[in-house]
TORGUSE-129315 format. One record per residue (C-alpha): x, y, z; residue in one letter. Coordinates in nm, 3 decimals, always signed. Example, Ala and Ser with C-alpha at 12.3 -4.5 7.8 and 13.67 -1.06 7.14 Angstrom:
TORGUSE-129315
(site (+1.230; -0.450; +0.780); 'a');
(site (+1.367; -0.106; +0.714); 's');
This chain:
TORGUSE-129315
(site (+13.551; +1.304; +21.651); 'x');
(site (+13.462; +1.600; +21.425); 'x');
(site (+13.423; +1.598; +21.118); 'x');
(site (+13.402; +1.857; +20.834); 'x');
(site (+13.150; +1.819; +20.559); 'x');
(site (+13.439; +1.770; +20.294); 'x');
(site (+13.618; +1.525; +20.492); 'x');
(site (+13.286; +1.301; +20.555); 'x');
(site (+13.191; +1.345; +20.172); 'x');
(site (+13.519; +1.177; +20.081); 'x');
(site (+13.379; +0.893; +20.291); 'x');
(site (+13.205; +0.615; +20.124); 'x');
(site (+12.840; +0.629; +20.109); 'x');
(site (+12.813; +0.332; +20.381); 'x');
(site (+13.032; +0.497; +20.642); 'x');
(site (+12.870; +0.832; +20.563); 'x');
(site (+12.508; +0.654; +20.661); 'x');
(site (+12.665; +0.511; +20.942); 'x');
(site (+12.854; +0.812; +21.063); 'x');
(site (+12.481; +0.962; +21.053); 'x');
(site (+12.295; +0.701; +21.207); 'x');
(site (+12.499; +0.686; +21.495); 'x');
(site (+12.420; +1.018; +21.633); 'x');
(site (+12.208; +1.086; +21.910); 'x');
(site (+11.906; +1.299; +21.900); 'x');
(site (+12.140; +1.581; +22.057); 'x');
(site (+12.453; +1.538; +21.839); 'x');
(site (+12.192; +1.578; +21.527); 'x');
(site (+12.040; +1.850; +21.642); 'x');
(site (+12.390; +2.047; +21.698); 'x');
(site (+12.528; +1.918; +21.379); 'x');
(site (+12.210; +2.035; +21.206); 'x');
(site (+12.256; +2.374; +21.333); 'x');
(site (+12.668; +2.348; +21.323); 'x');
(site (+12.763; +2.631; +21.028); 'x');
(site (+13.098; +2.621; +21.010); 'x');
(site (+12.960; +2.218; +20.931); 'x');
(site (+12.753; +2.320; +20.629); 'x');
(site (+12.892; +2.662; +20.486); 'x');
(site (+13.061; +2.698; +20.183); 'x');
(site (+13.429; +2.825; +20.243); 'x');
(site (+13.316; +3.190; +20.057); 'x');
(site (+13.063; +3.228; +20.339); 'x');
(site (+13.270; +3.176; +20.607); 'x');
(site (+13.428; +3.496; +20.808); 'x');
(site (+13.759; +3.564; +20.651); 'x');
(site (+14.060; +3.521; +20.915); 'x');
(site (+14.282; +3.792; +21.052); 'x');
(site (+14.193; +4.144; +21.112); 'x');
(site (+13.996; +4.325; +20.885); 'x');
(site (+13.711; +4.557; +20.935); 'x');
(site (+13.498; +4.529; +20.618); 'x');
(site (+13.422; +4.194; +20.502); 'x');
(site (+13.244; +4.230; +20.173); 'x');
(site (+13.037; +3.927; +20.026); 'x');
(site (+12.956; +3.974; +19.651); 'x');
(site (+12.708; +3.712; +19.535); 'x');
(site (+12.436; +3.643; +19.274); 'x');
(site (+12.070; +3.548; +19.385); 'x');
(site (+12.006; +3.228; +19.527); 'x');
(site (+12.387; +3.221; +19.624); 'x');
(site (+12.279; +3.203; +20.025); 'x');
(site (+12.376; +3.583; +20.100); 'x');
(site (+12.149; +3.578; +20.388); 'x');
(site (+12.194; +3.283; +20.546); 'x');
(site (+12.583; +3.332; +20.557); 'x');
(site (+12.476; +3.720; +20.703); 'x');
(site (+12.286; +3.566; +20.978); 'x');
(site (+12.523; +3.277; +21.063); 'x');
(site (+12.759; +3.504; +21.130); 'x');
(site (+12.538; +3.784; +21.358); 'x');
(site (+12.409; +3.431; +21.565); 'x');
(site (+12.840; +3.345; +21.606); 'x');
(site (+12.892; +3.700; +21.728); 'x');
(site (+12.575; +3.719; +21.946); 'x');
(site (+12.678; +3.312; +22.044); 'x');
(site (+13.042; +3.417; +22.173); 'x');
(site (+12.912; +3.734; +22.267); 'x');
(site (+13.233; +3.893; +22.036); 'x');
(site (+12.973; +4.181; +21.994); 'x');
(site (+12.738; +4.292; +22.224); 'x');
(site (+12.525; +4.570; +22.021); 'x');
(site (+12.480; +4.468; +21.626); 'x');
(site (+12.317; +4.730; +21.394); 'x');
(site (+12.138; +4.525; +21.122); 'x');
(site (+12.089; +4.780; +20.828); 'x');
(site (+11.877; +4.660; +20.497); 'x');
(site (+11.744; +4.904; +20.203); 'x');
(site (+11.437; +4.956; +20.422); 'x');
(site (+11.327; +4.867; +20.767); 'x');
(site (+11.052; +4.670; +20.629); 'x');
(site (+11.302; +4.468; +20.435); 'x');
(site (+11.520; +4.445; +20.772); 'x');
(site (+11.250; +4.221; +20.921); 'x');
(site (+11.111; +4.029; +20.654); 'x');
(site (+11.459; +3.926; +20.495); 'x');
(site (+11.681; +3.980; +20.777); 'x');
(site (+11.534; +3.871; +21.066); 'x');
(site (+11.224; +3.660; +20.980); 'x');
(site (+11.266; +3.576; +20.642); 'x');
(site (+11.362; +3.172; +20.591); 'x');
(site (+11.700; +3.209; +20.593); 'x');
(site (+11.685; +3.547; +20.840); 'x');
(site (+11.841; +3.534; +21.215); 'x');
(site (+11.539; +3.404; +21.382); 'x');
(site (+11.490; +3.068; +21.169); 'x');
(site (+11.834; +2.986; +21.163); 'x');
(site (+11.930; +2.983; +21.544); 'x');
(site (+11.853; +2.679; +21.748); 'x');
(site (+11.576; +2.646; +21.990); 'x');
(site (+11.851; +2.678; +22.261); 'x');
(site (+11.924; +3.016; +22.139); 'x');
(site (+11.675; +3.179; +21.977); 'x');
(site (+11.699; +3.566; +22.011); 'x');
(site (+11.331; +3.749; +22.118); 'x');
(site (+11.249; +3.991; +21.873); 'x');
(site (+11.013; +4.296; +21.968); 'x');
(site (+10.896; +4.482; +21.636); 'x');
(site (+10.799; +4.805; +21.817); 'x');
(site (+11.144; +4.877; +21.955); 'x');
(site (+11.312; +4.714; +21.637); 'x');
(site (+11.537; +4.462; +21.823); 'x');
(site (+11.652; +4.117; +21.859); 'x');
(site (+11.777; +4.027; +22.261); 'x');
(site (+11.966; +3.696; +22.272); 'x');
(site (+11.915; +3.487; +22.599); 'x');
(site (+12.262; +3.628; +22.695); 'x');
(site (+12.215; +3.993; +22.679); 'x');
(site (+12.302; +4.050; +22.308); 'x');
(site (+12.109; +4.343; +22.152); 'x');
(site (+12.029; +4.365; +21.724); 'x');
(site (+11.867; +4.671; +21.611); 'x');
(site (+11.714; +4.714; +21.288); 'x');
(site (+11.772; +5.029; +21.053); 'x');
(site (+11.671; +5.107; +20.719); 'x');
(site (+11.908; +5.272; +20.485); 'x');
(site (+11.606; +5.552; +20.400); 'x');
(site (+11.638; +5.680; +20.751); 'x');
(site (+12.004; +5.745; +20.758); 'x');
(site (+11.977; +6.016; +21.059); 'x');
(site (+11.815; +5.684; +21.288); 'x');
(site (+12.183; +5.574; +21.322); 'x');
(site (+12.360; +5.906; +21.438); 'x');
(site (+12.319; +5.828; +21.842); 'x');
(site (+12.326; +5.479; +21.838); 'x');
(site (+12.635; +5.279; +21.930); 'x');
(site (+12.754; +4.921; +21.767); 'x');
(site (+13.078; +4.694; +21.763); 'x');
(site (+12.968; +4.533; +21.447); 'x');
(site (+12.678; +4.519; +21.180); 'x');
(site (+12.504; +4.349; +20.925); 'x');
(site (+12.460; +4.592; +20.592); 'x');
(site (+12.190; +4.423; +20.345); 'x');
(site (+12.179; +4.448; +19.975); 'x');
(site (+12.398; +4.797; +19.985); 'x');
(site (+12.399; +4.835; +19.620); 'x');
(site (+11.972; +4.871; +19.706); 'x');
(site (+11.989; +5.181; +19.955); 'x');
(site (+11.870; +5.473; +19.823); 'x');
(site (+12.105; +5.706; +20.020); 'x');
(site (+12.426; +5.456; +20.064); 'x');
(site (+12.691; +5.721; +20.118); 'x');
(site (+12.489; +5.904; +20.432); 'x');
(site (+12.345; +5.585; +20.558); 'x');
(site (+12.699; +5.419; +20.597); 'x');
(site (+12.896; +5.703; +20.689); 'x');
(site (+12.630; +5.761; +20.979); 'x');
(site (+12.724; +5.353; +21.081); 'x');
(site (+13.086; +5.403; +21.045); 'x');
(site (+13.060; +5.678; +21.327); 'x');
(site (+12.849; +5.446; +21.521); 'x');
(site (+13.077; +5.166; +21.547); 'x');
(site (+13.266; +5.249; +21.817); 'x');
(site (+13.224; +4.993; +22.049); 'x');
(site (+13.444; +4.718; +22.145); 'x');
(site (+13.811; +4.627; +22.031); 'x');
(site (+13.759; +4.544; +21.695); 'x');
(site (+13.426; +4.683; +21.536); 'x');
(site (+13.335; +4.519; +21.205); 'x');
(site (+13.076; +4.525; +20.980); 'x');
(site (+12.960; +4.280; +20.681); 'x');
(site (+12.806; +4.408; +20.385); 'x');
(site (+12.589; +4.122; +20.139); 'x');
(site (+12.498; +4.264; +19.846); 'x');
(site (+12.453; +4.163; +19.457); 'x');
(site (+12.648; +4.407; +19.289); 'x');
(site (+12.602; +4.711; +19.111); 'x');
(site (+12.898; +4.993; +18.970); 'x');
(site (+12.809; +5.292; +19.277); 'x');
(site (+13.035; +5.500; +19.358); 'x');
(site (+13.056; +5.361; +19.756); 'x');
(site (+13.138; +4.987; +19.656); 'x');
(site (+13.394; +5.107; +19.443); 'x');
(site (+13.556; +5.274; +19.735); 'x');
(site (+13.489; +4.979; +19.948); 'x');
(site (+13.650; +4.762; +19.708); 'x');
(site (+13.938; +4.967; +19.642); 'x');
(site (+13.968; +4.991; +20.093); 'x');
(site (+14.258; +4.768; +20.237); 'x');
(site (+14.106; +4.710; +20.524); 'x');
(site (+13.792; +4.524; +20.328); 'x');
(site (+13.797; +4.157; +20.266); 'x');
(site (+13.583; +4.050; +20.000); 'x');
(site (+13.419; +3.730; +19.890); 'x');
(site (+13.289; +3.629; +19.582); 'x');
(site (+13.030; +3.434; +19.452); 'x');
(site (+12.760; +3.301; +19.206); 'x');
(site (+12.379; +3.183; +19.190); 'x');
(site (+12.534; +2.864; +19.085); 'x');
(site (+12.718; +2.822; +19.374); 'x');
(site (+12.406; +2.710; +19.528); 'x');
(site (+12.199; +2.602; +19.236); 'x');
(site (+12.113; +2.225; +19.405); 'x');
(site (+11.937; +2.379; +19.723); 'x');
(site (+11.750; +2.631; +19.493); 'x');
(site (+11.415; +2.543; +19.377); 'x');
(site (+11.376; +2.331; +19.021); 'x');
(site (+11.143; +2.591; +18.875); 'x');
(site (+11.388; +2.887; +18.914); 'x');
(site (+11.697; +2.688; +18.731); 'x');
(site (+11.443; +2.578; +18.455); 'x');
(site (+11.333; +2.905; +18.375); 'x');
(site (+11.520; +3.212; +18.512); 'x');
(site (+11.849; +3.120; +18.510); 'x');
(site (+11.811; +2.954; +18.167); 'x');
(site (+11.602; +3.242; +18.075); 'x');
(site (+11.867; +3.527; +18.209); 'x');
(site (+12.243; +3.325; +18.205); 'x');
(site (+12.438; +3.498; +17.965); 'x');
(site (+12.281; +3.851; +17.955); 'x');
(site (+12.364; +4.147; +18.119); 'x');
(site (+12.132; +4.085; +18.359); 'x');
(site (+12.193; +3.776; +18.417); 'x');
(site (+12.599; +3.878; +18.488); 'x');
(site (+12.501; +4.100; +18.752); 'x');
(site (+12.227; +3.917; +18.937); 'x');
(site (+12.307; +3.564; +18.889); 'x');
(site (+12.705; +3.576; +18.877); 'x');
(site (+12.766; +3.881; +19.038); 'x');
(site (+12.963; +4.102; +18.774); 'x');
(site (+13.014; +4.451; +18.878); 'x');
(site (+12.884; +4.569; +18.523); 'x');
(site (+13.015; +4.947; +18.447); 'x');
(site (+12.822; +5.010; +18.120); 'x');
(site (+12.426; +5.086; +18.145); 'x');
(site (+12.235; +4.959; +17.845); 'x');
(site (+12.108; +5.214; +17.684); 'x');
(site (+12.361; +5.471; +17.839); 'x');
(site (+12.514; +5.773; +17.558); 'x');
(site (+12.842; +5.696; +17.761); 'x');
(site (+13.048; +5.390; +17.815); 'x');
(site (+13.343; +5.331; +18.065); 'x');
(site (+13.573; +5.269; +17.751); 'x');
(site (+13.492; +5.607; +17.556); 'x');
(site (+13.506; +5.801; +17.912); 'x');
(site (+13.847; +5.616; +17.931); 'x');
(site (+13.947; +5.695; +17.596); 'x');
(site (+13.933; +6.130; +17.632); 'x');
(site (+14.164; +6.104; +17.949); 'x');
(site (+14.485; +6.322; +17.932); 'x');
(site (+14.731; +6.361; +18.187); 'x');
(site (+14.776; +6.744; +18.138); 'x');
(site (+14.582; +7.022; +18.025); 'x');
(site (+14.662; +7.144; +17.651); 'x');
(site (+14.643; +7.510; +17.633); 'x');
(site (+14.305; +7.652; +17.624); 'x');
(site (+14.186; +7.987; +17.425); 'x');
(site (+13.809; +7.994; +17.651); 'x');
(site (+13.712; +7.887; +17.955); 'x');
(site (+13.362; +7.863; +18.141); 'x');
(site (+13.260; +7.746; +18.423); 'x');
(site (+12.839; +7.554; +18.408); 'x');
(site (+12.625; +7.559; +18.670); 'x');
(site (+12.319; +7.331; +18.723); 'x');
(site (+12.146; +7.474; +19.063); 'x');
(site (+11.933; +7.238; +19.294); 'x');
(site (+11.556; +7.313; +19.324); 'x');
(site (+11.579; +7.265; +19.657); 'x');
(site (+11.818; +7.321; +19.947); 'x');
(site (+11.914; +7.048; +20.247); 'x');
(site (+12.090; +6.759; +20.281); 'x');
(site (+11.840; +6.561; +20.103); 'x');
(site (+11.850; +6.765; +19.792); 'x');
(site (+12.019; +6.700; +19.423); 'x');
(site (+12.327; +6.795; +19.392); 'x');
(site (+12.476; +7.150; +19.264); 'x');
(site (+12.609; +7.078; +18.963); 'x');
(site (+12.924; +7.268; +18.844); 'x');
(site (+13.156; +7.214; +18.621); 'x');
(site (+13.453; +7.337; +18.411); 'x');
(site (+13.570; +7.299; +18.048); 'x');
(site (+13.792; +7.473; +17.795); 'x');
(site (+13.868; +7.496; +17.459); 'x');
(site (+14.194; +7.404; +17.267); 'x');
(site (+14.285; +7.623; +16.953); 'x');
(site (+14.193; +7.312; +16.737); 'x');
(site (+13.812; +7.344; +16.882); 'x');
(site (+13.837; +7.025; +17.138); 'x');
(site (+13.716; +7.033; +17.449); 'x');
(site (+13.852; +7.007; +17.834); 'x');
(site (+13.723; +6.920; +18.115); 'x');
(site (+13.893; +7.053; +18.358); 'x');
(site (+13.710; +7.091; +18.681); 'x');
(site (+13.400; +6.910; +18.894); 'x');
(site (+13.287; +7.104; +19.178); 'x');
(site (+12.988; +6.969; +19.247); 'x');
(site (+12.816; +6.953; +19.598); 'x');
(site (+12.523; +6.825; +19.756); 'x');
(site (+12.343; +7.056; +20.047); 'x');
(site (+12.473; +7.390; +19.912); 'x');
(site (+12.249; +7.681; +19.975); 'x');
(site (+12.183; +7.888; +19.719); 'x');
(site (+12.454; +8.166; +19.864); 'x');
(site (+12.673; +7.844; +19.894); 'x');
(site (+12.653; +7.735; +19.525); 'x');
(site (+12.710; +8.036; +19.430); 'x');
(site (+12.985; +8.105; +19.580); 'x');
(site (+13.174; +7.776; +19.492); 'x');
(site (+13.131; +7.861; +19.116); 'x');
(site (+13.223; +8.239; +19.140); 'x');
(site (+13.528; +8.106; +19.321); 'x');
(site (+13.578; +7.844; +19.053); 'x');
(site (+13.514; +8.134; +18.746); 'x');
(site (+13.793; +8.330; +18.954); 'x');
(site (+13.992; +8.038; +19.006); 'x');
(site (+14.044; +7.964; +18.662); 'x');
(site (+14.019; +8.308; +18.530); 'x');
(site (+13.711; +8.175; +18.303); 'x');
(site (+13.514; +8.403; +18.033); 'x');
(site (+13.185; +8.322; +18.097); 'x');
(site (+12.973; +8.155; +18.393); 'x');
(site (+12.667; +7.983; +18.253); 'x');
(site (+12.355; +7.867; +18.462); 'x');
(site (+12.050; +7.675; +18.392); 'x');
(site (+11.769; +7.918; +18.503); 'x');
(site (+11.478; +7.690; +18.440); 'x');
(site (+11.392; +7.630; +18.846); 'x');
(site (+11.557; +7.929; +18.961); 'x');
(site (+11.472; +8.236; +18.667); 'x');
(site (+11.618; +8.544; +18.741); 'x');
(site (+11.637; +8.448; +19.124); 'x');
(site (+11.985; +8.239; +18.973); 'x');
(site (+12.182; +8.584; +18.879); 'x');
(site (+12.066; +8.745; +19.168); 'x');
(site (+12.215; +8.542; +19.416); 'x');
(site (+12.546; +8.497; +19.184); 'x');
(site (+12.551; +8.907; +19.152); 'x');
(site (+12.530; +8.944; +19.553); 'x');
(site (+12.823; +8.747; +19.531); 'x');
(site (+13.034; +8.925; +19.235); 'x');
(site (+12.819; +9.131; +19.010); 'x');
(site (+13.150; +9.178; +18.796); 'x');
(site (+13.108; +8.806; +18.667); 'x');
(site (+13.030; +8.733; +18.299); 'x');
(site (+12.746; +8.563; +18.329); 'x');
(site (+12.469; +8.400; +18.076); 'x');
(site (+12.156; +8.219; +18.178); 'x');
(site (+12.050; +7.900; +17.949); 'x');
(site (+11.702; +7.771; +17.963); 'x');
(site (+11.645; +7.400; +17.877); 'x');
(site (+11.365; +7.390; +17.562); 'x');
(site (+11.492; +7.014; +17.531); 'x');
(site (+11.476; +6.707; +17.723); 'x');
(site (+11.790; +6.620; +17.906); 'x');
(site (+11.890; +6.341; +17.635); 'x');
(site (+11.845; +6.591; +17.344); 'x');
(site (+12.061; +6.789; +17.501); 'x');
(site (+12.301; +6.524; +17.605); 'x');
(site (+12.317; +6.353; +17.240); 'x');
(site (+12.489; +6.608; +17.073); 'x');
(site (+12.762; +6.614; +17.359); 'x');
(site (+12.810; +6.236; +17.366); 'x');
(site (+12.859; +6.263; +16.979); 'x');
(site (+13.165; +6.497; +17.104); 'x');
(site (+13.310; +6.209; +17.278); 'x');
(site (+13.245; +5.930; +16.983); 'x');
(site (+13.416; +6.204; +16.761); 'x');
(site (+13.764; +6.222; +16.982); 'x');
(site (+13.679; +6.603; +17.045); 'x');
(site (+13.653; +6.579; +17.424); 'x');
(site (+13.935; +6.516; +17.655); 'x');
(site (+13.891; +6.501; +18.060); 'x');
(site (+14.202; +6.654; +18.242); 'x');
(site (+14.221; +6.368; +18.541); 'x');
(site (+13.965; +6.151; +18.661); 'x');
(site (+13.621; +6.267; +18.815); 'x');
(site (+13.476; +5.976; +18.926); 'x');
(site (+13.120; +6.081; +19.015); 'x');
(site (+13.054; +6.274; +18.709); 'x');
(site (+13.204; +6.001; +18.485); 'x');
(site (+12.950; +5.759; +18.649); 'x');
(site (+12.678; +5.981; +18.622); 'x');
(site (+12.761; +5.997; +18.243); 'x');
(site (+12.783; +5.603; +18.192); 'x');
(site (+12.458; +5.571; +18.384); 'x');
(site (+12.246; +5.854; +18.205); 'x');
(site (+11.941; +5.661; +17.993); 'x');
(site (+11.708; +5.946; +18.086); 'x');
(site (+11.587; +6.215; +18.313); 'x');
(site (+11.733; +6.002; +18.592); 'x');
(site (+12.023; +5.790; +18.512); 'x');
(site (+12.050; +5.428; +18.599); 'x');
(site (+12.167; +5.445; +18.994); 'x');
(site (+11.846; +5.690; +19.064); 'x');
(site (+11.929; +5.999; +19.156); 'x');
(site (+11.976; +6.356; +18.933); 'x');
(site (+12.248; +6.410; +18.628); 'x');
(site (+12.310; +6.746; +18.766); 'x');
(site (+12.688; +6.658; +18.742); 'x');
(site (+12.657; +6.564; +18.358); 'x');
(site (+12.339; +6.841; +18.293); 'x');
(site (+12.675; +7.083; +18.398); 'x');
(site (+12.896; +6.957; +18.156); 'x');
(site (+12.658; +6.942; +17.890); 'x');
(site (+12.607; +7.316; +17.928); 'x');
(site (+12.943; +7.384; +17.935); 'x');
(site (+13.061; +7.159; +17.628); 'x');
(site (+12.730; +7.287; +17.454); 'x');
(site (+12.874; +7.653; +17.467); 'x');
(site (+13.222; +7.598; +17.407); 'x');
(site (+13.183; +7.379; +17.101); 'x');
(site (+12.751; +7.364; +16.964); 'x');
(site (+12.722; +7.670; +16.799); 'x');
(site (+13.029; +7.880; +16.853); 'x');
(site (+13.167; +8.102; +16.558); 'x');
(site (+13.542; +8.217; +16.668); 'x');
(site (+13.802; +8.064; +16.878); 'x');
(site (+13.953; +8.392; +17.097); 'x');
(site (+14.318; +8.381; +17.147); 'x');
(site (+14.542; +8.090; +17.279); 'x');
(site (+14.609; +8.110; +17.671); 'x');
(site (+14.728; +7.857; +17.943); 'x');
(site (+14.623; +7.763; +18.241); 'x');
């Protein structure tokens, strides 16, 4: 008879010791490595179709064990026979994934335990089933390759998430049903917002405490007494998606508070610019942005345009389309990287542009206080929602904000708002866009 682990814990102790010690040497060793006998229902597979199963945990919760259960029932049942097993680097795809305590290789019975060669990055299970390892910091390693399911590691970790799992999602194309799970503790980036927000993603939840008898005594002495309760502690012991970055000039409620459905009429209009230093895929972004001034002196923004990979002909001619677009007064550009290369390649594009190059003589938060004081003051409205320049502004604590890569987004805006409202004398005449 089978039996599930919450139907023998509502056995008496007796029968429970007896149920054990009645076992053969085989049944034990099966039941030891039976998971659908020991997991917790929130790391179990969700049933039905679905393509994106999405486990949100704190530390400790079991993450990985529950990630490698479920590439050992695939590779067991052979419902996949190629598995891409992605982790924040391909160092961290071996030691956690594979042979970390709780990675594929310690978890599968003796009777099944896959071969793993390092050099070609691979598990092979006895019955033909293929793993290959990726790291998320070499997303071009997954544009031949071809999986009907994967493993994604710690997602909120990768340094380039969006490339890395777009390059997977064209990959898995094997198979009737490809699927992928993602294990992560998480963090407010853009690409697990989407996920989230996906119908096609099932998502489970859980906490450190979840799992806090099987962790060790020292860690719930001191770190999760020392961390339960902070902000910290939300996101990496119970798993909060936490929008606001200590330390940010921007919160999610004061972004939230300057949206407006429709654009007031505006009397000036400029278009900012914040040009890469480089060029390629790998580069910042372009950062451009629009704003406008109402005839009471607030502000607008009206427009993101920014773009990673741009050449410099490219930027340019995304903003002088923008200026155009909008009929704008001025186009503004930092010129700190670029000097007075920046207004030659926007003149080879329109040399009939109003145009004014700013130099930075500030860091970026001097700069940026002033604006965010905008925003505390109710002087700044945002026509419609621009999601990856709002999160670039509630994760800005520096030259870099808080999810690692370049403000150029928010370095745009600030040059706009700076010239439409820091400084300015006379408000021209009233116009609509």
């Amino acid at each position: 008879m089978r039996f599930s682990r919450s139907s023998l814990r509502s056995l008496p102790a007796a029968k429970r010791r007896e149920f054990f010690e009645e076992l053969t040497d085989t049944e034990a060793a099966h039941l030891y490595y039976d998971w659908q006998f020991w997991a917790r229902p929130n790391q179990r597979a969700p049933k039905g179709r679905w393509t994106c199963w999405l486990m949100l945990a704190g530390r400790g919760f079991g993450k990985t064990r529950a990630g490698a259960e479920w590439v050992r029932g695939l590779a067991e049942t052979r419902q996949a026979k190629r598995i891409a097993l992605v982790a924040p680097t391909l160092h961290d795809a071996r030691s956690v994934m594979v042979e970390g305590e709780s990675g594929i290789v310690n978890i599968s019975p003796p009777w099944f335990k896959p071969a793993f060669e390092p050099s070609k990055r691979t598990l092979t299970w006895p019955n033909g089933v293929v793993a290959t390892l990726f790291g998320a910091e070499e997303p071009d390693r997954l544009r031949g390759p071809q999986h009907d399911a994967a493993w994604c590691d710690e997602l909120c970790a990768w340094k380039q998430p969006d490339a890395t799992f777009d390059m997977l999602q064209f990959g898995l194309r094997l198979g009737r049903e490809p699927r992928a799970l993602i294990t992560t503790t998480p963090k407010p980036v853009p690409l697990l917002k989407r996920l989230l927000a996906d119908r096609k993603t099932r998502i489970s939840k859980g906490t450190t405490f979840d799992n806090l008898q099987n962790l060790a005594p020292g860690f719930r002495r001191d770190i999760v007494a020392r961390y339960q309760g902070t902000r910290l502690g939300r996101q990496e012991l119970n798993a909060e998606i936490l929008e606001d970055t200590p330390g940010a000039l921007w919160s999610r409620a004061l972004v939230e508070a300057s949206r407006v459905t429709t654009c007031p009429p505006l009397c000036r209009v400029v278009v900012a610019v914040d040009p890469p230093a480089s060029i390629g895929e790998t580069a910042d972004e372009c950062g451009i942005v629009a704003a406008g001034i109402t005839p009471d002196g607030n502000a607008v923004v009206i427009r993101d345009a920014s773009e990673r990979g741009l050449s410099p002909h490219g930027w340019a001619s995304r903003a002088v389309a923008l200026y155009h677009e909008l009929e704008a007064d001025r186009l503004i550009a930092e010129v700190n990287m670029g000097g007075a290369m920046v207004e030659a390649v926007i003149r080879e594009v329109d040399d009939t542009v109003a145009y004014r190059g700013v130099h930075a003589t500030r860091g970026k938060i001097a700069r940026a206080e002033p604006v965010a004081a905008l925003y505390e003051q109710g002087r700044v409205m945002h026509a419609g929602p621009f999601e990856r320049l709002e999160d670039q502004m509630c994760n800005f604590v520096g030259a870099k904000h808080a999810a690692g890569d370049s403000p150029d987004r928010l370095d745009a805006l600030v040059w706009a708002l700076t010239d439409l409202m820091l400084g300015r004398k006379s408000i021209p005449q009233v116009r609509t866009l």
